[in-house]
C-alpha positions as CSV (number, residue, x, y, z in Angstrom):
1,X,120.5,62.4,111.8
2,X,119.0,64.0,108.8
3,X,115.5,66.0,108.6
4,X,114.0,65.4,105.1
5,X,111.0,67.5,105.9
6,X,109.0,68.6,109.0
7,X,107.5,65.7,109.8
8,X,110.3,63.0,109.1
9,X,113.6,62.3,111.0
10,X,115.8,59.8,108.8
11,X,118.9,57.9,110.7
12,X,121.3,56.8,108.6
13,X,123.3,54.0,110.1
14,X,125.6,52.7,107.5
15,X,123.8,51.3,104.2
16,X,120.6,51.1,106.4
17,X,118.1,54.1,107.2
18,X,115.9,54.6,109.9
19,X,112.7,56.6,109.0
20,X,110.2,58.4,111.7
21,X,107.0,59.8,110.3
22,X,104.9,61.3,112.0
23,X,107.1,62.4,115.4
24,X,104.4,63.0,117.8
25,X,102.9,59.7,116.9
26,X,106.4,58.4,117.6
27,X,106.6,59.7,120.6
28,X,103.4,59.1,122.1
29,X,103.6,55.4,121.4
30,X,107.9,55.5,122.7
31,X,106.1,57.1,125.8
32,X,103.1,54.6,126.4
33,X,105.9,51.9,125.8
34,X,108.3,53.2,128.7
35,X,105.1,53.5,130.9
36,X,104.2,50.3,130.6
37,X,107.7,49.0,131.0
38,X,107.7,50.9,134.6
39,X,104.6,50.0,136.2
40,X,105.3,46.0,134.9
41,X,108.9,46.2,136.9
42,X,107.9,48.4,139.6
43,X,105.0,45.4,139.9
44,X,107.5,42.3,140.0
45,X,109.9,44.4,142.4
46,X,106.5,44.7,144.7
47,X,107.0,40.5,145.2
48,X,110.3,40.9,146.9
49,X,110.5,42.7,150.3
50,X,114.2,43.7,149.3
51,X,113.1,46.1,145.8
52,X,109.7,47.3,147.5
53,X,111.4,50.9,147.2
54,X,112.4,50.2,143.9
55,X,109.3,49.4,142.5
56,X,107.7,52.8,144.2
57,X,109.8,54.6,142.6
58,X,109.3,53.3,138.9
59,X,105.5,53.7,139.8
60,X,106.5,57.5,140.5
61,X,108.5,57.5,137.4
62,X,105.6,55.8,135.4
63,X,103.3,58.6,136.7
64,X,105.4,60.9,136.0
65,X,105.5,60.4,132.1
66,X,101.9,60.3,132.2
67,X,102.3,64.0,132.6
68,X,103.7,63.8,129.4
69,X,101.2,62.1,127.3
70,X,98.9,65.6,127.3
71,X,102.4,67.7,126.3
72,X,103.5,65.4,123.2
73,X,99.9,66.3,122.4
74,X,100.1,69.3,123.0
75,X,103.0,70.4,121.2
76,X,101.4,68.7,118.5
77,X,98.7,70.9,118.7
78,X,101.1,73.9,118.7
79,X,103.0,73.3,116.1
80,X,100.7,73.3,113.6
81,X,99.8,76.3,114.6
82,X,102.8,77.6,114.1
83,X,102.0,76.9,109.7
84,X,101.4,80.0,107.6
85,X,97.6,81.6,107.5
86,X,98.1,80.7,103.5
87,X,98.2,76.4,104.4
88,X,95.0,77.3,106.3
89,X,91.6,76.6,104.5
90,X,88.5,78.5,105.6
């Protein structure tokens, strides 16, 4: 994994590279993904009697990275505060 600048992460796997702009973008979209992917299982489990504890505990894993959602913005947020006064226009 290679950082070209602050707001890329290139992956090189063999010939082929694997660019991410924009990281918090990223991984507020990676996260809205997995959440979805939870509460959809955790739903089908619901149908059988045998997975009912299953499924509650992807629903409490889905609501659990909804927690998340306000910290990737956050530490958006934070980072670019974290930029010299002199990028700063007033």
């Amino acid at each position: 994994m290679k950082h070209t600048d602050d707001r890329d992460i290139t992956i090189t796997l063999g010939k082929d590279r694997l660019v991410i702009q924009k990281r918090y973008k990223f991984a507020s979209i990676l996260n809205d993904f997995l959440i979805a992917v939870w509460f959809l299982m955790g739903s089908v489990m619901f149908l059988y009697p045998d997975w009912v504890k299953a499924g509650t505990w992807l629903f409490i894993l889905g609501s659990a990275q909804l927690l998340i959602r306000p910290c990737i913005r956050l530490a958006h947020h934070i980072h670019l505060k974290k930029l010299p006064e002199s990028h700063w226009e007033m």
